[in-house]
C-alpha positions in Angstrom: -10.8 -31.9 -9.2 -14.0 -29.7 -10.2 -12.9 -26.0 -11.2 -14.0 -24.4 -7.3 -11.4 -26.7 -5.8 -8.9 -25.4 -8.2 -9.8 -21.7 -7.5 -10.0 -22.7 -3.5 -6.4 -24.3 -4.1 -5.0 -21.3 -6.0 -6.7 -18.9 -3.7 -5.6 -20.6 -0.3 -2.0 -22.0 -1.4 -0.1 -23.0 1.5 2.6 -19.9 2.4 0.8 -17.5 0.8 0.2 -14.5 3.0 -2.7 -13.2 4.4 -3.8 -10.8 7.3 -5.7 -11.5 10.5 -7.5 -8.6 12.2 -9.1 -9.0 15.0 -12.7 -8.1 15.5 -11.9 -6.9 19.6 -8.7 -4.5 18.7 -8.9 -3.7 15.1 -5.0 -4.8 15.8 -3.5 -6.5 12.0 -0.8 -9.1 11.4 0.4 -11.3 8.8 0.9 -14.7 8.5 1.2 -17.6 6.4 -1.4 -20.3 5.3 -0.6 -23.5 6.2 -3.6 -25.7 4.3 -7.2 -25.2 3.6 -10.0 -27.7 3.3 -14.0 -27.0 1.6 -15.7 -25.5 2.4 -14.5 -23.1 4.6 -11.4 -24.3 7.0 -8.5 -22.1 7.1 -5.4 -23.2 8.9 -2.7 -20.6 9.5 0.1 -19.6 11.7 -0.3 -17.6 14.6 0.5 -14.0 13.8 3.1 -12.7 15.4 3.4 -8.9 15.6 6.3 -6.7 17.2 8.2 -10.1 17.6 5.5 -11.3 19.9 2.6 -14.2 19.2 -1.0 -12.5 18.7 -2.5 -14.6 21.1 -6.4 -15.5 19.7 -9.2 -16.8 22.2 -11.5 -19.7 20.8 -14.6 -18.9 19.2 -12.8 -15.3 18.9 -14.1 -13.5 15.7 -11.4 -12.1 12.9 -11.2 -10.8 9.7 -8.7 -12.5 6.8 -7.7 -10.2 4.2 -5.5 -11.3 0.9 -4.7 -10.5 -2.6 -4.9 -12.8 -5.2 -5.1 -12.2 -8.6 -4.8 -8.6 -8.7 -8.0 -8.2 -6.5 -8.6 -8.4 -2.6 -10.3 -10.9 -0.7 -11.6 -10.6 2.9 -14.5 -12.5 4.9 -15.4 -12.4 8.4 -14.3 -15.9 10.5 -13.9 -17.7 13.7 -11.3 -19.4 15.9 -12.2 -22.8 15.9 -9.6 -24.0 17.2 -5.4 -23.2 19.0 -3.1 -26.0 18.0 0.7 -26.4 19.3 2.0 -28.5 16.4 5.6 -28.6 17.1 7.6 -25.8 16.3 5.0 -23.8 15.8 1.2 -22.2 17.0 -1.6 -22.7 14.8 -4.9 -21.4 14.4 
């Protein structure tokens, strides 16, 4: 494992918290990574804010925001794809 995995790994571990805007609403909600692949995949839960799933289009465009490391992190992404993996929503 070369030295960018590691940092990708340690960045992106799995339950770590991060938050999803989205570009439409500006509306913000946290939720938990559930894996990450290189380059740039992302797979997390679907936010759920006011006790209610935030309910993402595909193709929709979002922000991802987290702290690692004492510094923050955000980048611009896109809903590739919705996924029901039983019990829970993915995106």
């Amino acid at each position: 494992m070369d030295a960018s995995t590691r940092s990708m790994q340690e960045k992106f571990a799995i339950n770590k918290s991060v938050l999803v805007e989205r570009r439409a609403t500006k509306a913000r909600s946290v939720c938990r990574i559930l894996g990450a692949r290189e380059p740039c995949h992302l797979i997390v839960e679907l936010p759920i804010q006011n006790g209610k799933p935030v309910l993402f289009s595909q193709h929709e465009k979002c922000v991802v925001r987290f702290l690692s490391d004492g510094c923050v992190y955000g980048f611009i992404g896109t809903v590739i794809a919705i996924m029901r993996v039983s019990p829970s929503t993915v995106l």
